[in-house]
N, C-alpha and C positions, 0 to 999 in steps of 0.2 A: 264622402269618404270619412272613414271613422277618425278619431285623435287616435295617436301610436298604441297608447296605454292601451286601446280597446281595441285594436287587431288584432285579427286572427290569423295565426301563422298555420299553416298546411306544410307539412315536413313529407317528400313523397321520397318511402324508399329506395334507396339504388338501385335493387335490382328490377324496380320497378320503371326505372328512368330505361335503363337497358333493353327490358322488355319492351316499351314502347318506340324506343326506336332499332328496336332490332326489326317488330313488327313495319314500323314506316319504310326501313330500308327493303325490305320483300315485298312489298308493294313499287316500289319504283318501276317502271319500266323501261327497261335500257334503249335506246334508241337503235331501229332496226339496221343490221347490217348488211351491205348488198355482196360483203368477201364473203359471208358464210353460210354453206352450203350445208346440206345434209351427208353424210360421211358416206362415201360410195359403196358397192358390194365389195369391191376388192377390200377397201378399206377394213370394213367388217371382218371380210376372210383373214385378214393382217392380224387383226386386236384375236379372232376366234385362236388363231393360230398360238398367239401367248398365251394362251389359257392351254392347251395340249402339249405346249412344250414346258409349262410349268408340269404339268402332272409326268412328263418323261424325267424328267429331272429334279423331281422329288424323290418320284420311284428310285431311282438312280445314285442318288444325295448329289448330285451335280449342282453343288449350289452356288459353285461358283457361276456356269453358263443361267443358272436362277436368276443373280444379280445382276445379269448381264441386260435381262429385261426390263432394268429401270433404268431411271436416270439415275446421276452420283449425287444429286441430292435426294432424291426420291423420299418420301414421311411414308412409312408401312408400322399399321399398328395392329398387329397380332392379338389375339384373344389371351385375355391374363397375362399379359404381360405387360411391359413399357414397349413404349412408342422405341422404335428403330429409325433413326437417322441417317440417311443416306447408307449407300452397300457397302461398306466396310461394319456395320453394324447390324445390318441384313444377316448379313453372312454369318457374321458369328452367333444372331442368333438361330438360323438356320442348321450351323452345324452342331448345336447345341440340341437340335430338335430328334425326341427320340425314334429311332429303327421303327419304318413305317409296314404293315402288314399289304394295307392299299389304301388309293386315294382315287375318288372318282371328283367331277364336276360336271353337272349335271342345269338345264333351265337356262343357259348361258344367252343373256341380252345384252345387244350390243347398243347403243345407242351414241351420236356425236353429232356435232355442226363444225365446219373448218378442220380446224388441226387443234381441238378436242375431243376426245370421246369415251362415256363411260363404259364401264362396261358389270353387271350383276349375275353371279349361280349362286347356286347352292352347293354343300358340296357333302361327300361322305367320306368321313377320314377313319381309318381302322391303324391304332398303333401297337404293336405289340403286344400281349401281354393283357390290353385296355379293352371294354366296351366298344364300339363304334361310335363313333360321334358324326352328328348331320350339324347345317349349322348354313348359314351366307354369306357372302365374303361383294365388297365393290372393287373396283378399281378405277382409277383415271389417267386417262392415258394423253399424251400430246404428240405431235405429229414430230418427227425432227428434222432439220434441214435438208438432211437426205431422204427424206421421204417417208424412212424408218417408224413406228410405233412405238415406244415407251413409257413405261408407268411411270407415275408421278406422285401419285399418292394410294394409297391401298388399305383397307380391313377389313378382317373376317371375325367374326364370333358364333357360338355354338349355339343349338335350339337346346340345348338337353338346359335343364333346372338346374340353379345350385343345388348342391349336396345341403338337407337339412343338417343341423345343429345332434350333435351324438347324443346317442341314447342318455339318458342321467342314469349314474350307477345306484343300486338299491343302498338306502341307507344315508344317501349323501344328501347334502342339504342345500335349498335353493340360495340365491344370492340375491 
């Protein structure tokens, strides 16, 4: 070993320390459970069912029976916006959301083990006035003591490109 004077310190980034064990923690393998099952048909028919009665009740602006579909903590982060905190915050930004022309969802995967299950579409939203927008959206749902389906956590964002940077006016000068 060297005298102090002459070591060599190696200083590793933070977000590099993060990175590496963000990586080791995705490698772990959780130990198999014999409770968890792959989510039944019914099951699937249950989560497909919240995705058709979300599009009645958008049509609708029914957003209170909307927020009925999650839980009252439920984390739902909307495209361009902030994160929404449980359905009292849902809601308001729900009712906040402009007069819809139509909304399809379309590709819908259901996917779960136990009393989890995801679920992925896509979707095609047409707002008044607006372009049509396509875009994805996840959901995760958990099982609840009555048997019941509810989201738990949720986001969708658009396929369409930012809007480029406006035209520069003739004459004006760069910065």
């Amino acid at each position: 070993m060297l005298p102090c004077r002459f070591a060599v310190r190696t200083v590793v980034p933070p977000f590099a320390v993060a990175a590496i064990a963000l990586f080791a923690a995705c490698q772990q393998t959780p130990a198999p459970s014999t409770s968890a099952t792959a989510i039944s048909a019914a099951d699937e028919a249950a989560v497909r069912a919240e995705f058709d009665s979300t599009l009645v009740w958008f049509r609708t602006r029914a957003f209170d029976r909307w927020t009925n579909l999650w839980t009252e903590d439920a984390v739902f982060q909307p495209a361009n916006a902030k994160t929404a905190l449980g359905r009292a915050a849902m809601l308001a930004w729900a009712n906040a959301f402009p007069p819809l022309e139509n909304i399809e969802f379309t590709n819908v995967n259901v996917h779960g083990s136990g009393d989890v299950a995801y679920a992925t579409s896509d979707y095609t939203l047409k707002i008044k006035g607006m372009p049509a927008d396509t875009g994805k959206q996840i959901v995760v749902l958990r099982r609840q003591a009555d048997g019941t389906w509810r989201c738990v956590a949720g986001a969708f964002n658009s396929d369409l490109p930012l809007p480029g940077p406006a035209p520069m006016q003739a004459g004006a000068k760069k910065s």
